[in-house]
N, C-alpha and C positions, 0 to 999 in steps of 0.2 A: 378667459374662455369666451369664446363669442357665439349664441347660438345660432345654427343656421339654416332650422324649419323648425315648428309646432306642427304637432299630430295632434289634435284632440280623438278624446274618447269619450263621449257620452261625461262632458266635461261640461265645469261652471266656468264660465270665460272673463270675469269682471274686468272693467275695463279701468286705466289707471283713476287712484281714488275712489273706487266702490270697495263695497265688501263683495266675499264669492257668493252669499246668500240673497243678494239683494234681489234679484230678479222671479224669487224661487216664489211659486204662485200658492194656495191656500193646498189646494190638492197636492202637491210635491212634500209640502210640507206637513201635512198631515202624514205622509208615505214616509217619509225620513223618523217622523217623531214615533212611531211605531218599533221602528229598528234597533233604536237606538235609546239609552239611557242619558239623562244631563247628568255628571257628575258637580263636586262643587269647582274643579279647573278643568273635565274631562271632558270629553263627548267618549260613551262606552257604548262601543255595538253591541248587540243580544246578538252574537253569533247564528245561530238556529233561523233564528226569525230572518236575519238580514238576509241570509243566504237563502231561504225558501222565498222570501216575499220580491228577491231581487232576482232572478231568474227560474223559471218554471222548467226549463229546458236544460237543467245541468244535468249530466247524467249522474246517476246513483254510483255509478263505480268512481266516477272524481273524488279524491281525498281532499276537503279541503281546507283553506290556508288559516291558518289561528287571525283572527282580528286582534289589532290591536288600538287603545285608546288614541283618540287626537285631542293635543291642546285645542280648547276652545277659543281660543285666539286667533285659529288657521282660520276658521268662519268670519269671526268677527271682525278682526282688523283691515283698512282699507289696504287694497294692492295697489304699492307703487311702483313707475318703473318710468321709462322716459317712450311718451307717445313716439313718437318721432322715432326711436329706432325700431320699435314695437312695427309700425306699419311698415319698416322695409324687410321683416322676415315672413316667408311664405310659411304658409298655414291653410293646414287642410282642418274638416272635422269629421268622427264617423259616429253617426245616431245610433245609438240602440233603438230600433223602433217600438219594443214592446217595453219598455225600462218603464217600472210603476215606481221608483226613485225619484228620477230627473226625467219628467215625462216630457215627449220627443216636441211640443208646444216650447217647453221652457229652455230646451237644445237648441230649438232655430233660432229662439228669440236672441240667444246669447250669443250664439255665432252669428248671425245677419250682425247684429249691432258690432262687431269686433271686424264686420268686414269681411268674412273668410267665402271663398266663391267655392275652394275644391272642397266638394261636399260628398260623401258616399251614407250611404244606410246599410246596416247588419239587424236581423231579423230576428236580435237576440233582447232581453232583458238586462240588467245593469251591468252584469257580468260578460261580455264576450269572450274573455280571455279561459272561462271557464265551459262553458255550453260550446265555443266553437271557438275556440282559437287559430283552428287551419284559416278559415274565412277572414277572420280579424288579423293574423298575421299578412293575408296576400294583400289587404286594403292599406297595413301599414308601408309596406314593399309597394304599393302601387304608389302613394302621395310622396315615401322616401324617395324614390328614383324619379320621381316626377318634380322635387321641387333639386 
């Protein structure tokens, strides 16, 4: 299977041989640690919490989605992959600009460093897909047909 664009979304971008955390500044990470429980192999979301403290703008009649546990290894282990083909796939990114998560500082930084030029912003919290998903669909539709 060969990929043939990257769409970020208020996404960690680590670049081959980091981990996805490395970049994440004292502030993000206080905002994550709050959300979230360390199991002894888990990362466990506080549901409630993630979902009030990550977007403000979701509306109340959205049902939403159960969380579930991630190996703590997805954070930690370095990503590899081969530079080289990495830079010939187009990639766009789109910020959450009010995201108290991955605060929209710690989004440029990742994507500038990864190189990505097609750049858009959505006006939403960590959640776009939930507070405004029409918005966030036409952005994804805009960089799919564009790359």
């Amino acid at each position: 299977m060969k990929i043939k664009s990257i769409i970020y979304v208020s996404a960690l971008v680590p670049l081959h041989g980091e981990k996805p955390f490395d970049l994440m500044n004292k502030t993000d990470n206080a905002a994550y640690s709050k959300i979230v429980t360390f199991g002894k192999h888990k990362i466990i979301p506080k549901a409630l919490e993630f979902y009030k403290g990550a977007d403000p703008v979701i509306p109340s009649t959205v049902e939403l989605p159960n969380l579930y546990p991630e190996w703590k290894s997805l954070g930690g282990e370095d990503v590899t992959f081969d530079p080289k083909v990495y830079a010939t796939i187009p990639k766009a990114y789109i910020s959450t600009e009010r995201d108290p998560i991955v605060g929209l500082t710690t989004q440029f930084q990742y994507s500038s460093r990864a190189g990505i030029k097609n750049y858009d912003g959505i006006q939403t919290g960590h959640f776009p897909m939930l507070s405004n998903p029409e918005k966030l669909s036409q952005l994804i539709m805009k960089w799919a047909k564009y790359q």
